[in-house]
C-alpha positions in Angstrom: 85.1 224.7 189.1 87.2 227.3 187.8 88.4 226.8 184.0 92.0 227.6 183.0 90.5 231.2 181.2 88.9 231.7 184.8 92.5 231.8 185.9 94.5 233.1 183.3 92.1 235.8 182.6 92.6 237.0 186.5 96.1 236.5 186.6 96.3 238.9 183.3 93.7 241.5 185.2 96.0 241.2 188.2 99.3 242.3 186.0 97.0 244.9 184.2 96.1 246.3 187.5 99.8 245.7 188.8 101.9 247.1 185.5 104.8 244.9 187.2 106.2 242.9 183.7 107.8 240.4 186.5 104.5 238.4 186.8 104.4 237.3 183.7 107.3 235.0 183.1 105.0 233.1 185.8 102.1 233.2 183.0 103.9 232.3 179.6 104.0 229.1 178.2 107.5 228.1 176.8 105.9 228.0 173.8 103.9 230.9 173.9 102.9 232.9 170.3 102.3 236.5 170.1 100.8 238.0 166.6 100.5 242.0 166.7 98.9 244.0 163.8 102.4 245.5 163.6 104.6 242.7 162.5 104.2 240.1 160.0 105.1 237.1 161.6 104.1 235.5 164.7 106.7 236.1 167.5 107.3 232.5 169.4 109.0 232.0 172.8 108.2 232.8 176.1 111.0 235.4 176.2 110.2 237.2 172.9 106.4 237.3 174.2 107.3 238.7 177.6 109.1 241.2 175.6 106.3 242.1 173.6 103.6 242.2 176.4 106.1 244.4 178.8 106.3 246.8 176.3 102.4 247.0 175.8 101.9 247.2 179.5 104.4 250.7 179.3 102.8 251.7 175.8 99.0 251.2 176.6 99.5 252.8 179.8 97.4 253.7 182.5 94.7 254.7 180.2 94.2 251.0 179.0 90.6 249.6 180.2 89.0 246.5 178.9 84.9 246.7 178.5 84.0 243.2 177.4 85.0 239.7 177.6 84.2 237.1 175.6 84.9 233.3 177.4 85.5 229.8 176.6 87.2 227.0 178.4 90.7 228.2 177.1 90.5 231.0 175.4 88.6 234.8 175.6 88.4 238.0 174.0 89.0 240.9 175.8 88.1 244.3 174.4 89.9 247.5 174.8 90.7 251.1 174.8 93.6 253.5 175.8 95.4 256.6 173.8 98.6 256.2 172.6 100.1 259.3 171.7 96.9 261.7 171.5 94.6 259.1 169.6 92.3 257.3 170.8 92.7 253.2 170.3 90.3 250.3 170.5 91.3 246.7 169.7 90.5 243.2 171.3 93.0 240.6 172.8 92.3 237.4 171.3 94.2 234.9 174.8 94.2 231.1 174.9 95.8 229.4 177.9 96.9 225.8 178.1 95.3 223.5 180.6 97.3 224.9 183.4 96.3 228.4 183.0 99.4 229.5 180.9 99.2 231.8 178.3 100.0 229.9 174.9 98.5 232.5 172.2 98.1 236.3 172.6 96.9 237.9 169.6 96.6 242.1 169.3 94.0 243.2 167.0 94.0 246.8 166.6 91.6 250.1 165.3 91.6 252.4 163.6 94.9 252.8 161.3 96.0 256.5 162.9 96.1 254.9 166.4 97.4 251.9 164.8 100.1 253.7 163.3 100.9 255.0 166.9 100.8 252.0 168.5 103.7 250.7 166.3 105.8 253.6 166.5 105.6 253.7 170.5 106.1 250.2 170.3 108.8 250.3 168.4 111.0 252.9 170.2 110.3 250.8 173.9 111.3 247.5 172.3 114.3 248.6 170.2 115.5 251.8 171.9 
């Protein structure tokens, strides 16, 4: 029987494989949270999340690959790399879903500070022009 990280975690794969930021409003929760090394507070809302994951899906680029996975019921760990901007980034996504397979937390945890740094400028310019 397949688990709502089961699903979520191949309807995320599907959109990482897909770059289309149009599946996803299909995968939020209303009340979805996103938390990013780069700002302070927790962003809440399905929209504001879409925003934030649409821009990752351009900033990460095709480069992004995820190594390892780490699963629970509702929740998983997903470990990374890309380059953003010449350096060379690893960081895990910390994803829990809801009992329908939505996404209700999406947490970016990020290494080391250079690509860090160039992660946040990058993101910065694609969310606020």
């Amino acid at each position: 029987m397949s688990t709502p990280a089961d699903i979520g975690l191949q309807r995320w794969h599907d959109v990482i494989a897909s770059r289309d930021p149009a599946e996803l409003t299909a995968m939020i929760a209303p009340d979805a949270v996103f938390r990013s090394p780069a700002v302070h507070t927790p962003q809440e809302g399905r929209d504001v999340v879409i925003a934030y994951l649409s821009a990752a899906l351009v900033v990460l680029g095709p480069e992004l690959a995820y190594h390892d996975t780490w699963q629970r019921e509702n929740d998983a760990v997903l470990r990374f790399t890309t380059v953003v901007d010449g350096k060379q980034v690893e960081g895990v996504d910390l994803i829990t879903w809801d009992d329908d397979g939505l996404i209700v937390s999406f947490t970016v945890m990020i290494r080391p500070m250079k690509a860090l740094d160039a992660v946040i400028g990058a993101m910065a310019k694609q969310l606020f022009g």
